[in-house]
C-alpha positions in Angstrom: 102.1 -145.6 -36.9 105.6 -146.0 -38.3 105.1 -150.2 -38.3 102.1 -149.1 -40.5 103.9 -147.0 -42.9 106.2 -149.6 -43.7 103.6 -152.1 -44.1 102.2 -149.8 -46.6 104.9 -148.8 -48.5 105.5 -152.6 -49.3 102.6 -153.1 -49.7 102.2 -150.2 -52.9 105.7 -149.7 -53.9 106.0 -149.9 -57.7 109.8 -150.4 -57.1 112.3 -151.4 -54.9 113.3 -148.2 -53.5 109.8 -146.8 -54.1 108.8 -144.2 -51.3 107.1 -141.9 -53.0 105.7 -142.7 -56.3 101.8 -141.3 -56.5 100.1 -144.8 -55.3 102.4 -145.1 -52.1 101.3 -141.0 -51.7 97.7 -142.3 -51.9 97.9 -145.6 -49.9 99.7 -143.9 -46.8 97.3 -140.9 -46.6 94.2 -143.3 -47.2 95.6 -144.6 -43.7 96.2 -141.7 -42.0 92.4 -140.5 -43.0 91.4 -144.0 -42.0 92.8 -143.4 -38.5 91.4 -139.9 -38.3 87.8 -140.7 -39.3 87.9 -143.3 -36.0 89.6 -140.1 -34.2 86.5 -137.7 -34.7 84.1 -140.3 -33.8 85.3 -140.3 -29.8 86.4 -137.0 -30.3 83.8 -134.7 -32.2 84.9 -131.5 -30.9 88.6 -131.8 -32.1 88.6 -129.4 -34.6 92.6 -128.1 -34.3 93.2 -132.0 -35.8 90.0 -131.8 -38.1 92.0 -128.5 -40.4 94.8 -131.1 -40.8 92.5 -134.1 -42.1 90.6 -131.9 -44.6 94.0 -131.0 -45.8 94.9 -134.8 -46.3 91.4 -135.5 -47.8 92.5 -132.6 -50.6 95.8 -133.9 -50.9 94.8 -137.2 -51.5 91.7 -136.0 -54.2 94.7 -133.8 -56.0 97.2 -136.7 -56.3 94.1 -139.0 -57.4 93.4 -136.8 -59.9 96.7 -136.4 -61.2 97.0 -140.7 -61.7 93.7 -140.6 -63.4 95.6 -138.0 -65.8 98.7 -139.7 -66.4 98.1 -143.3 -65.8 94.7 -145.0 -65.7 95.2 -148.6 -64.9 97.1 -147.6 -62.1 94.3 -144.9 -60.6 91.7 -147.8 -61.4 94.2 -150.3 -59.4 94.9 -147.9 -56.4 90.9 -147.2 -56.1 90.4 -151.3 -56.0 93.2 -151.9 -53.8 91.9 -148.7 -51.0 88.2 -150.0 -51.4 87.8 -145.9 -52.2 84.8 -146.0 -54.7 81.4 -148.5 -54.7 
């Protein structure tokens, strides 16, 4: 999972040092949720791990919400890049 983060980061980082802007936020919890959705398909009765992935899936809608505010290109970029909306 670490190899992955950094992959990410690079991947979304606005700046050099960028760690956690909003869109590297976003890009490594879209992972993380990613990872957990396969989870709770072998696993459907996990429901200690399930609290923590509902949180994630609220923490990612808030800081979605909070680019559209401030910065629409970006939240429109993010949304293309994560393949999140059809």
């Amino acid at each position: 999972m670490a190899f992955q983060k950094k992959e990410v980061v690079e991947k979304f980082k606005t700046h050099a040092t960028d760690t956690g802007s909003p869109e590297v936020q976003v890009a490594l919890l879209t992972t993380r949720i990613n990872y957990l959705a396969n989870h709770f398909k072998k696993f459907p009765k996990d429901y200690a791990s399930r609290v923590g992935f509902l949180k994630m899936i609220g923490q990612r809608r808030r800081l979605l919400d909070y680019l559209k505010r401030t910065d629409k290109e970006s939240y429109t970029a993010i949304l293309k890049k994560l393949d999140l909306r059809k």
